[in-house]
KEGU-733094 format. One record per residue (C-alpha): x, y, z; residue number from 1. Coordinates in Angstrom, 1 decimal, padded with zeros to 4 digits. Layout:
BEGIN
R      c1      c2      c3  vokol
R       X       Y       Z    NUM
...
This chain:
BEGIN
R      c1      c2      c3  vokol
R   020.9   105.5   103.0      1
R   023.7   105.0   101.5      2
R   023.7   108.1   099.0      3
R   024.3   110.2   102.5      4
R   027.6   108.8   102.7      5
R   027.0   108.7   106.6      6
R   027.4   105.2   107.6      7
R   030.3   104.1   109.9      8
R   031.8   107.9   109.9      9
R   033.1   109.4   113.1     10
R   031.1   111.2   115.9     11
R   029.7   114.5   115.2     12
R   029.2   117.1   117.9     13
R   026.1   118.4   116.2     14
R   024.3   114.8   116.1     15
R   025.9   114.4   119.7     16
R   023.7   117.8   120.9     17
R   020.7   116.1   120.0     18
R   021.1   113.0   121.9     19
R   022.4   115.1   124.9     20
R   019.3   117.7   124.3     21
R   017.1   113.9   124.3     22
R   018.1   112.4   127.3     23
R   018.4   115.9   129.2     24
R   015.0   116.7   127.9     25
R   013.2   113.8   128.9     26
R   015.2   112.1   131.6     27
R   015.8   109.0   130.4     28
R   019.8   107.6   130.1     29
R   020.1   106.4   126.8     30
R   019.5   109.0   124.0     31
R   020.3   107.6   120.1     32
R   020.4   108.8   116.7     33
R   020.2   105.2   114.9     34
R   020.1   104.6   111.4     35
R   019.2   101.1   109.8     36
R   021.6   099.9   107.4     37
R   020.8   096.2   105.7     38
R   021.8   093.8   108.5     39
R   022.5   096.5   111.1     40
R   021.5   099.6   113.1     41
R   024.7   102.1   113.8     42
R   024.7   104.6   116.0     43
R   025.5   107.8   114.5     44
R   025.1   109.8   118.3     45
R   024.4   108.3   121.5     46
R   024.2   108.9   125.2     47
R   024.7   106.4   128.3     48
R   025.8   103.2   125.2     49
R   029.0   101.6   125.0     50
R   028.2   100.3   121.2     51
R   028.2   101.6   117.9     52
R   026.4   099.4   116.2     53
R   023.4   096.1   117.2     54
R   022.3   093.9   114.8     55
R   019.0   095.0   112.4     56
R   017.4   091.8   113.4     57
R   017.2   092.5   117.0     58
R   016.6   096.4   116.5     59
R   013.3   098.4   118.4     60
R   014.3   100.7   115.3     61
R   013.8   098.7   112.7     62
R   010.0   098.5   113.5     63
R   010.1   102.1   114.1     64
R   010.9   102.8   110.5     65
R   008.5   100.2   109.4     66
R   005.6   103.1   110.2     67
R   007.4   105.8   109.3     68
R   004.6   108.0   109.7     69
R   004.6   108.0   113.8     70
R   006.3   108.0   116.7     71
R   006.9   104.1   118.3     72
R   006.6   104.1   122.1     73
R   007.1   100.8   124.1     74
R   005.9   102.1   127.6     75
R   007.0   098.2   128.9     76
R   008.9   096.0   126.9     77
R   008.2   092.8   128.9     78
R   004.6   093.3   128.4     79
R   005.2   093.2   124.6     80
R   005.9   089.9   122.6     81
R   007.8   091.3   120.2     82
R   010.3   092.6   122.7     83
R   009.8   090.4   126.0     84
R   012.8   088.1   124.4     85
R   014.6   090.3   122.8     86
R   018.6   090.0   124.1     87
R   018.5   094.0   124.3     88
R   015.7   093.5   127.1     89
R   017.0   090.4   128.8     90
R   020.4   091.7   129.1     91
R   022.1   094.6   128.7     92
R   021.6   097.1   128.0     93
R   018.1   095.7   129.8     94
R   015.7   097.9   128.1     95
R   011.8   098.1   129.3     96
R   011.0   101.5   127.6     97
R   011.9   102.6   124.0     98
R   010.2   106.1   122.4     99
R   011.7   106.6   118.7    100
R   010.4   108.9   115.9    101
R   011.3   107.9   112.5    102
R   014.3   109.7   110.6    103
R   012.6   110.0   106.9    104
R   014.3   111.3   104.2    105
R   012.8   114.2   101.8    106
R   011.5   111.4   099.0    107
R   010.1   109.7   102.0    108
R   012.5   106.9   102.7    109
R   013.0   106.0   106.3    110
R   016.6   106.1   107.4    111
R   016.5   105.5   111.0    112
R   015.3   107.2   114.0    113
R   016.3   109.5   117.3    114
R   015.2   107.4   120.2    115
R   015.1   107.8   123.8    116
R   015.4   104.5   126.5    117
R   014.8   104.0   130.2    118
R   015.4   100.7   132.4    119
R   012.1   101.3   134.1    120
R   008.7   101.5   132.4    121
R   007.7   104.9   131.5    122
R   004.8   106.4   129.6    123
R   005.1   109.1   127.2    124
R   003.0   112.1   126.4    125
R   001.5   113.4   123.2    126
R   003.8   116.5   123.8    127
R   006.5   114.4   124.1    128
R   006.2   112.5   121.0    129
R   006.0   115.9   119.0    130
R   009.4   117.2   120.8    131
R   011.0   113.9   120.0    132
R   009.2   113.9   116.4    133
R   011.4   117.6   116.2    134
R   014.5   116.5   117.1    135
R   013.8   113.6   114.5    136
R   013.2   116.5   112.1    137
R   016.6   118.3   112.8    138
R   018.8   114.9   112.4    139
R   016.9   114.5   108.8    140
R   018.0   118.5   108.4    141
R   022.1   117.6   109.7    142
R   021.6   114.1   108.0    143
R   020.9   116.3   104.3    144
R   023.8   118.8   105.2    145
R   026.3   115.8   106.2    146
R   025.1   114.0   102.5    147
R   025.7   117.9   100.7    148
R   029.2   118.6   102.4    149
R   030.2   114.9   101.8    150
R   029.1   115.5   098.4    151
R   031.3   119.0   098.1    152
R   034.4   116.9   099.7    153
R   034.3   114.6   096.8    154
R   034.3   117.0   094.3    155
R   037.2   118.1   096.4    156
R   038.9   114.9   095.8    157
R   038.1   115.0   091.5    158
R   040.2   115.9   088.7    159
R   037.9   117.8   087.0    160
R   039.3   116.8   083.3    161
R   039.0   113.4   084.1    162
R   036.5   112.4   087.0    163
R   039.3   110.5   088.5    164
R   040.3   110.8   091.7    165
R   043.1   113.6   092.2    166
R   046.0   113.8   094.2    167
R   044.1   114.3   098.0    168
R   041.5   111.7   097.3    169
R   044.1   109.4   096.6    170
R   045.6   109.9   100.0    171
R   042.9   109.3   101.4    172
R   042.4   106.1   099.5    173
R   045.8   105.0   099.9    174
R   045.0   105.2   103.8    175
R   042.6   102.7   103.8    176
R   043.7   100.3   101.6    177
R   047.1   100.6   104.2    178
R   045.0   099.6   106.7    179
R   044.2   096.0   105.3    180
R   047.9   096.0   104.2    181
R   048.7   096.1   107.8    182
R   046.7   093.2   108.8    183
R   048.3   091.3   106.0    184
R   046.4   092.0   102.9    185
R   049.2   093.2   100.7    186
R   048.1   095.9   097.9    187
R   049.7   098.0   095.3    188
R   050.9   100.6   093.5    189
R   051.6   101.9   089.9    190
R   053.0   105.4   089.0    191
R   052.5   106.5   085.7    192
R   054.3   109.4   083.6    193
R   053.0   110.3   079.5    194
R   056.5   110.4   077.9    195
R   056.7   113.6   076.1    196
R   053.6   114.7   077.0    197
R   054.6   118.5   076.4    198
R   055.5   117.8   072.8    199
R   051.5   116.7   072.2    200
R   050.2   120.3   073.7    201
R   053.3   122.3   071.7    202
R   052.5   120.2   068.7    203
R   048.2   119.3   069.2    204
R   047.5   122.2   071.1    205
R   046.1   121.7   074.8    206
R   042.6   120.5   073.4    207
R   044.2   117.6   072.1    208
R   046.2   117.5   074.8    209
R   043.6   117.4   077.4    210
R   041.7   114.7   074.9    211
R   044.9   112.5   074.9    212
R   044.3   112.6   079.0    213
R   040.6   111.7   079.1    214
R   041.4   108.8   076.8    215
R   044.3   107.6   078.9    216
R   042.0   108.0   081.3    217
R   039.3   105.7   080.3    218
R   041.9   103.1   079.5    219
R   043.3   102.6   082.6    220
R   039.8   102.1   083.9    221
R   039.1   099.6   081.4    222
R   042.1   097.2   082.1    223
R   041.8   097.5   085.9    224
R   039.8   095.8   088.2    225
R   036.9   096.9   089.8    226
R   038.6   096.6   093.2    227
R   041.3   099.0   092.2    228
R   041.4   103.1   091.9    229
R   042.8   105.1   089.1    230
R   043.4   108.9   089.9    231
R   045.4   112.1   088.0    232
R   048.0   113.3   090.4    233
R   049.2   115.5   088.3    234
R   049.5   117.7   084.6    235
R   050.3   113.9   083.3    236
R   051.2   111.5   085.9    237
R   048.7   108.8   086.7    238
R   048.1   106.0   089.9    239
R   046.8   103.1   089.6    240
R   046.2   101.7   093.3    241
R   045.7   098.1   093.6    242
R   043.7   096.4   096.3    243
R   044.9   093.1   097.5    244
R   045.7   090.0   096.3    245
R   048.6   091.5   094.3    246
R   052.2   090.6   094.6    247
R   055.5   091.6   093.4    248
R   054.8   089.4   089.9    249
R   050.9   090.4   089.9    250
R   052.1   093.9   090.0    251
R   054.3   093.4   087.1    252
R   051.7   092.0   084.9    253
R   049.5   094.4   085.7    254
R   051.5   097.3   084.5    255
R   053.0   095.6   081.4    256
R   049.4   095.3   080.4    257
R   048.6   098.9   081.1    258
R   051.7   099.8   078.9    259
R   050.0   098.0   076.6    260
R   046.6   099.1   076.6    261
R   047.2   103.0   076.9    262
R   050.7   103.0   074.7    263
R   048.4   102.1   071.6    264
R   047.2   105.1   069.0    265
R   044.7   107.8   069.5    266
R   042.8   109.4   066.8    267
R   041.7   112.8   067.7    268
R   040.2   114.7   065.0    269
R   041.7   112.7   062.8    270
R   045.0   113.0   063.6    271
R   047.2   110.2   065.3    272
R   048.9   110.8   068.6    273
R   051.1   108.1   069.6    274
R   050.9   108.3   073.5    275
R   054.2   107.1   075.5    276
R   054.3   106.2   079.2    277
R   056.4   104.8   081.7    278
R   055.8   103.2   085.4    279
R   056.8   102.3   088.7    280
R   055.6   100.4   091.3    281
R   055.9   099.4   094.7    282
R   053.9   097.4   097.0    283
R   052.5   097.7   100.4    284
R   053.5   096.7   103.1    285
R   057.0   095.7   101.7    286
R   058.1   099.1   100.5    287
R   056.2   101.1   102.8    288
R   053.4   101.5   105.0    289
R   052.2   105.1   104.8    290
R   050.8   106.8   101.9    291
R   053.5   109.2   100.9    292
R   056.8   106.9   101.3    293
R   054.6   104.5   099.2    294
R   054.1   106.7   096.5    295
R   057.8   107.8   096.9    296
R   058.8   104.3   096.5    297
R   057.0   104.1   092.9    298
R   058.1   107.6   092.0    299
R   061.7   106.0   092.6    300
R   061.4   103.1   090.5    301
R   059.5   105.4   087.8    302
R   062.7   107.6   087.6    303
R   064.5   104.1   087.3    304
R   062.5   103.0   084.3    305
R   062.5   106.1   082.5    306
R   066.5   106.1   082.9    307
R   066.3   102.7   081.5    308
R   064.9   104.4   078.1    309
R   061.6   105.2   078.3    310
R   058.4   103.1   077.7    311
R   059.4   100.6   080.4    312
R   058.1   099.3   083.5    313
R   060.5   099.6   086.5    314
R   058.8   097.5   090.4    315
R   060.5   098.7   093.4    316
R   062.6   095.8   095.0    317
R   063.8   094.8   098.7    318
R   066.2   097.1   100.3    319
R   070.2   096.4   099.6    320
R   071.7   096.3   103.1    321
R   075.5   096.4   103.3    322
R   077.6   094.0   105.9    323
R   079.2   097.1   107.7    324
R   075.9   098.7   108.4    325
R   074.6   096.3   111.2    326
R   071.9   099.0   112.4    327
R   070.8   098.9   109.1    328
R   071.1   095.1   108.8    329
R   069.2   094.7   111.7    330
R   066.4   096.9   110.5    331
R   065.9   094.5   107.4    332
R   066.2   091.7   109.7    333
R   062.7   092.8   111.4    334
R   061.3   093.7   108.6    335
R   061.9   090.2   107.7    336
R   061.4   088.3   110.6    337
R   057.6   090.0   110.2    338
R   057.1   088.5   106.7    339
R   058.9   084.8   107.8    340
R   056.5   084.8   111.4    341
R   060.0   084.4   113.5    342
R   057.5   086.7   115.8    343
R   055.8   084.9   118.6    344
R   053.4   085.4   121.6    345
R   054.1   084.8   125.0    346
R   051.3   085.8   127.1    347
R   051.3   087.0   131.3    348
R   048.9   086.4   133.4    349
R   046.6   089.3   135.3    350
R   044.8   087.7   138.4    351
R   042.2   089.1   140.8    352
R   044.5   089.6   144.3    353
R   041.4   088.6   146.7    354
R   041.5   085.2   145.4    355
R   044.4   084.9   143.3    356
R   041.7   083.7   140.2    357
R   042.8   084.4   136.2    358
R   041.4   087.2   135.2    359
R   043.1   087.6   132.1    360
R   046.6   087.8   130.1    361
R   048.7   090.6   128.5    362
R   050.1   089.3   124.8    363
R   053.9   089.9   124.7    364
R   055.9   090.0   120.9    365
R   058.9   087.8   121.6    366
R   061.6   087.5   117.8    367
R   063.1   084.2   117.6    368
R   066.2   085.1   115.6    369
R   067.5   082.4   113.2    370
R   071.3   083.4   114.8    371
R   070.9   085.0   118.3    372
R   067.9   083.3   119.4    373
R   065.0   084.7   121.6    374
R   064.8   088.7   121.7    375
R   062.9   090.7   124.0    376
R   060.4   093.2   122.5    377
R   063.4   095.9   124.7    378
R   065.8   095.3   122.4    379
R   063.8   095.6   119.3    380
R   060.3   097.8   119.5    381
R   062.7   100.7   119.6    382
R   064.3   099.4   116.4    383
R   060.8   099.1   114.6    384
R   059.4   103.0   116.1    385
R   062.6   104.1   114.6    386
R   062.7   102.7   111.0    387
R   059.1   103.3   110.3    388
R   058.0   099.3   111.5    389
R   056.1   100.1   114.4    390
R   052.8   099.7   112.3    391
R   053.4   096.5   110.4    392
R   055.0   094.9   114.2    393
R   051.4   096.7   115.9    394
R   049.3   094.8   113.3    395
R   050.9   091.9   112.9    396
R   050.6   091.6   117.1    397
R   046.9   093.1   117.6    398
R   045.8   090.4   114.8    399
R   047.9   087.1   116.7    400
R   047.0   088.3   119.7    401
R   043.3   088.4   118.6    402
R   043.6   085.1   117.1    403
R   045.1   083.4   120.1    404
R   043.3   085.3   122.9    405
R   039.7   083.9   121.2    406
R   040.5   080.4   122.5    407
R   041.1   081.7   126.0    408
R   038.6   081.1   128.6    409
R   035.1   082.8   127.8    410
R   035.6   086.2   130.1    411
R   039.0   086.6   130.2    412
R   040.4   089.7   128.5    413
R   043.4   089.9   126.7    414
R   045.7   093.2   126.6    415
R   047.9   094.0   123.5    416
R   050.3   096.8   123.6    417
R   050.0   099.8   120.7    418
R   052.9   101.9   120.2    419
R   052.5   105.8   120.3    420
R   052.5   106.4   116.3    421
R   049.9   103.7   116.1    422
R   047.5   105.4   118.4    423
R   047.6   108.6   116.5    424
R   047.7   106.8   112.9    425
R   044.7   106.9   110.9    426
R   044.9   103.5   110.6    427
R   044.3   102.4   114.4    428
R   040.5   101.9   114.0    429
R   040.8   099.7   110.8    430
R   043.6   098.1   111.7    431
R   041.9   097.0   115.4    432
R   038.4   096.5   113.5    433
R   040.0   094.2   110.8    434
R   042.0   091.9   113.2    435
R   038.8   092.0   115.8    436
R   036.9   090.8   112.1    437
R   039.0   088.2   110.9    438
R   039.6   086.3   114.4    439
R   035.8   086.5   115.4    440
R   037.3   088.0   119.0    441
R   034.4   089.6   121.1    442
R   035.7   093.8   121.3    443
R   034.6   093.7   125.0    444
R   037.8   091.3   125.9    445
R   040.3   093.4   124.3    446
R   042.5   095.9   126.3    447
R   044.6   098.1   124.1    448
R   047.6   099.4   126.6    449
R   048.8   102.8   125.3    450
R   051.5   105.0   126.7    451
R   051.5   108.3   127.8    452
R   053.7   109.6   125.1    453
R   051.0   108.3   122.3    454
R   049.2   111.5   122.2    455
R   052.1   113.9   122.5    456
R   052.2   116.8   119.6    457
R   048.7   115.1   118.3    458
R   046.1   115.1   121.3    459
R   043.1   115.9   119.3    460
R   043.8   113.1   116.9    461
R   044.4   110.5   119.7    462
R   041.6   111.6   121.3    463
R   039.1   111.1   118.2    464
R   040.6   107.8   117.9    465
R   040.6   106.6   121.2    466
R   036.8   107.5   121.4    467
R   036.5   105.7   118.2    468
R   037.9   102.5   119.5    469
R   035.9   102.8   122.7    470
R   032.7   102.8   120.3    471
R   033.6   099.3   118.8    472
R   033.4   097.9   122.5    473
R   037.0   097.7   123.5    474
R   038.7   099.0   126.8    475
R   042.0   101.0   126.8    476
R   044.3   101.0   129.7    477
R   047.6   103.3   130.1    478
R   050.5   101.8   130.4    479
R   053.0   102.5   133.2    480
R   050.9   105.2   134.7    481
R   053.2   107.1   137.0    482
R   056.2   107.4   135.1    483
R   055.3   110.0   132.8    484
R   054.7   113.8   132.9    485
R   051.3   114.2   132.3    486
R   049.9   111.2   134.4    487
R   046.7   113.0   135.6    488
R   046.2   115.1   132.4    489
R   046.1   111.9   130.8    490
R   043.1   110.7   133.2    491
R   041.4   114.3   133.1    492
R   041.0   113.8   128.8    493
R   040.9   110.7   128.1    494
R   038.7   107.9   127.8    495
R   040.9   105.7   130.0    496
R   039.3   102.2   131.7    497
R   042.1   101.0   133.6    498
R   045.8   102.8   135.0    499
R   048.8   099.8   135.1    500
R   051.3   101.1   138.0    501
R   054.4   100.7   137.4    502
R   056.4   098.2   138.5    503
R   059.3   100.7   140.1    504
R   056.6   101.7   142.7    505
R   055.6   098.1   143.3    506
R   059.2   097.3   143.7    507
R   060.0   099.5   146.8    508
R   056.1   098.9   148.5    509
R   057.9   096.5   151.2    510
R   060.8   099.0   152.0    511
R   059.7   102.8   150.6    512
R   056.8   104.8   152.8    513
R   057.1   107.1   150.0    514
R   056.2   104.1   147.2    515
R   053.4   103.4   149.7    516
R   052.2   106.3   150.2    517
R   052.0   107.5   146.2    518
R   050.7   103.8   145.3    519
R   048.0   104.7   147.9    520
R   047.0   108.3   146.3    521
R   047.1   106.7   143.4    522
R   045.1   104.1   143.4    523
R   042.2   106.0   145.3    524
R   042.6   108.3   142.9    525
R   041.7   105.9   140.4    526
R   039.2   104.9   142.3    527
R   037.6   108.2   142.7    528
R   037.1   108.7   138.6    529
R   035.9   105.0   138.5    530
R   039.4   103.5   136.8    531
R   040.7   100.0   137.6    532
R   044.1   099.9   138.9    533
R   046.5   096.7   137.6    534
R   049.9   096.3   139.5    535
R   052.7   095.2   137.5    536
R   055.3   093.4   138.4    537
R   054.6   091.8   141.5    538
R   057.1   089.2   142.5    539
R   056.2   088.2   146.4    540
R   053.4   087.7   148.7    541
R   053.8   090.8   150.8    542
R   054.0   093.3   147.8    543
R   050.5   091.5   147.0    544
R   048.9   091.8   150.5    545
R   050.5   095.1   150.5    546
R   048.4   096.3   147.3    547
R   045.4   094.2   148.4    548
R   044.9   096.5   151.8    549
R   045.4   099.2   149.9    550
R   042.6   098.7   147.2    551
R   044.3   097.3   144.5    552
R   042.2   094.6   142.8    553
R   044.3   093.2   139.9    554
R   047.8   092.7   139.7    555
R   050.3   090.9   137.2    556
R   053.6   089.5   138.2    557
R   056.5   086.5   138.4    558
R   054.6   085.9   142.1    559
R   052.0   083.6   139.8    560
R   053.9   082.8   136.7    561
R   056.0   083.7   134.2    562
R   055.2   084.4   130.5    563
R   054.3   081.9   128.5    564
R   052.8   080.3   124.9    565
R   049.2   079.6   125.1    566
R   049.0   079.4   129.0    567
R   045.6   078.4   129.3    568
R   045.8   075.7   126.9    569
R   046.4   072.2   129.2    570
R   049.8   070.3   128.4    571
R   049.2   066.8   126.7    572
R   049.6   064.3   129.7    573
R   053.8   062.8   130.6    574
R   054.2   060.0   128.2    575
R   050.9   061.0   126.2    576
């Protein structure tokens, strides 16, 4: 399975055809291309599923692949006793039939299947087994030309001298590794120059010269760990990209021991060719937190250490902020107050407006400065989209929020706000999968609010992404619907679950016919593409009976209570 490189990529429109052709073909709502990983199945394709992946254990596909050599057809899963208890028959997504034909590889390996499910019993036809037998058959072909292209992009991302990775694998790799950095698991950097590396070709001729590189090469290889990557960026500049734990004095060691290793003698054809380097470094996410002002970073302090003589090792250090400069001051501030947690939650709660019950809370980033006290997320999210912060604020929030919001009440969902270059950042999905991970956090409670700016000059990107977040099970709401200039584009595009109406228009419900009369378009607007409608904002009782008449289920607002830490956690008892 794993040698098609396949597993956990993004969707596919080819692999999507099938499972449209499948559930077209045979009527049935659910239509999957599932492959079987060790613990797992993932859903490469699928049709009427909110998931992308189910555990193996509980999987109608992992006894498909068991008989590779037919088609599995359940016509009535309650009649069966392997299935009558599954959790995928008595609840959702509440299957009674399952038809899948194994997915076997050309050696004979099976890899997964295309199935087909209905909520009703069914019975399938030998015909009907062939077709799906077929379309099994053409993922196994797209499977094969996925594993070859895959194959073709990595020798894409080679140097060919060396079999390291080159420049745009690198990227690549520095992408994800930015990702954990972002949730906290700080990684690094080393930038690598041979120190008169031209002399060696004028003097050894490029065969030695290109023998001097493999063997630099293999060195660095050999004194790294297996967690880290080594690539050639260049004619004879180096990276050595180190996955976390590393710090600022790990770093060091690390590339005073790589001075060490590849600085030493190389006998080629029995001549001796001292090699000389020098290096820089920089970590993540204290010097940067996208791939090319990282390696910038490095570069800098490389150019420091090679002023410094040569054969040295220079690490990138905090900023320098002058007293005059206090937007600049200010910007290191955050950065700080990020590392030191001076960030807290407060958290606001959204209630059903029938009954006035919790239905949930939206997580709000208050900074308690050690001088002017508490700052609103107004005076300071600005600050952090302008310096470059917005990612590092975005994960360390998504992962507290997580953390915190698993305590809440079993049911409740928690919203946590993602600024626009977050939503188009290759790092979203990680980033949300990593903090959904580490604090154990069901994906069907979490709301991501976006704006309608976040997909502005990158639409295609945010809408991958946003389809990609939808697959790990998480709902996304837009943020102030109403206020910006594409409101129903937004709707028409996007994979939205819920619209939050602005406060201005809940502000003037009591005194504006026009505010009525756009909160009512709106809102049965919503209601016509099958969107939930939250009112923010709401301060009194007639703004809530107000949107309650006029369909609006949910609502937030100072009318119930203001924001709060840990609000569903009971305070101790007086005098307890």
């Amino acid at each position: 399975m794993y040698d098609y490189r396949i597993l956990d990529s993004d969707f596919d429109q080819q692999f999507n055809n099938l499972t449209e052709i499948a559930s077209a073909h045979f009527g049935m709502p659910i239509a999957l291309v599932s492959l079987i990983d060790a613990d797992r199945q993932w859903f490469k394709a699928m049709v009427g599923l909110d998931v992308r992946q189910t555990p193996r254990r509980i999987a109608f596909c992992s006894h498909t692949i068991a008989n590779a050599g037919q088609v599995m057809v359940v016509e009535d899963a309650y009649g069966d006793p392997r299935f009558d208890a599954n959790p995928l028959v008595t609840g959702a997504p509440h299957i009674r039939f399952y038809a899948g034909a194994p997915i076997v590889a050309e050696d004979g390996a099976a890899l997964g299947t295309v199935c087909v499910i209905d909520r009703v019993p069914r019975q399938f036809t030998g015909a009907d087994c062939a077709m799906l037998q077929r379309l099994a058959e053409n993922a196994r072909s797209l499977m094969e030309l996925h594993r070859r292209n895959s194959l073709l992009r990595e020798a894409a991302r080679s140097d060919s001298l060396t079999g390291l990775l080159n420049r745009r694998g690198l990227e690549k790799a520095i992408e994800h590794v930015l990702a954990a950095a972002l949730a906290g698991k700080t990684c690094g950097l080393l930038y690598l120059d041979l120190d008169r590396f031209k002399h060696i070709n004028d003097t050894h001729g490029h065969d030695a010269g290109d023998q001097v590189l493999k063997e630099v090469a293999r060195r660095l290889q050999s004194v790294v760990r297996q967690t880290d990557l080594v690539a050639r960026i260049g004619g004879d500049e180096f990276v050595v990209l180190l996955a976390h734990p590393v710090d600022h004095g790990a770093l060091g060691q690390v590339a005073s021991r790589v001075l060490a290793v590849c600085g030493r003698p190389i006998t080629i054809d029995g001549t001796v060719i001292e090699p000389g380097l020098s290096i820089g470094g920089a970590l993540a996410p204290r010097d940067a937190v996208v791939a090319d002002d990282l390696l910038r970073e490095a570069d800098r302090a490389l150019y420091i250490a090679k002023r410094g003589g040569r054969g040295r090792v220079a690490i990138a250090g905090p900023r320098v902020v002058g007293p005059v400069d206090r937007a600049a001051a200010r910007e290191s501030e955050l950065e700080q107050a990020i590392d030191r947690d001076e960030l807290f939650l407060e958290w606001q709660s959204c209630h059903d407006l029938p009954s006035g019950r919790v239905l949930g809370y939206e997580a709000l980033v208050r900074w308690r400065h050690p001088q002017a006290g508490v700052i609103a997320p107004v005076n300071f999210v600005p600050l952090a989209e302008a310096c470059g912060l917005s990612g590092r604020l975005d994960a360390w929030v998504l992962f507290n929020a997580c953390r915190q919001g698993a305590t809440a009440p079993a049911g409740q969902r928690l919203s946590v706000n993602m600024s626009a270059l977050s939503i188009t950042s290759g790092l979203v999905v990680p980033m949300v999968r990593s903090a959904l991970d580490r604090s154990g956090l069901d994906p069907r409670r979490l709301v991501l609010e976006i704006t309608e700016s976040a997909a502005i000059g990158n639409e295609d990107k945010a809408l991958e992404h946003m389809r990609q977040l939808k697959a790990l099970g998480i709902k996304l709401a837009l943020d102030d619907f109403g206020t910006g200039y594409a409101s129903l584009a937004y709707l028409q595009r996007y994979p939205i679950d819920l619209v939050k109406l602005d406060q201005k228009f809940v502000a003037g419900l009591a005194t504006d016919p026009r505010a009525q009369r756009l909160t009512q378009g709106i809102i049965h607007l919503a209601r016509l593409l099958d969107i939930a409608v939250i009112a923010e904002g709401i301060e009194t009782t007639t703004q809530a009976d107000l949107l309650r008449k006029n369909g609006c289920r949910m609502g937030q607002g100072y009318l119930w209570a203001r924001p709060s830490v840990l609000p569903w956690v009971e305070p101790p008892p007086a005098g307890g």
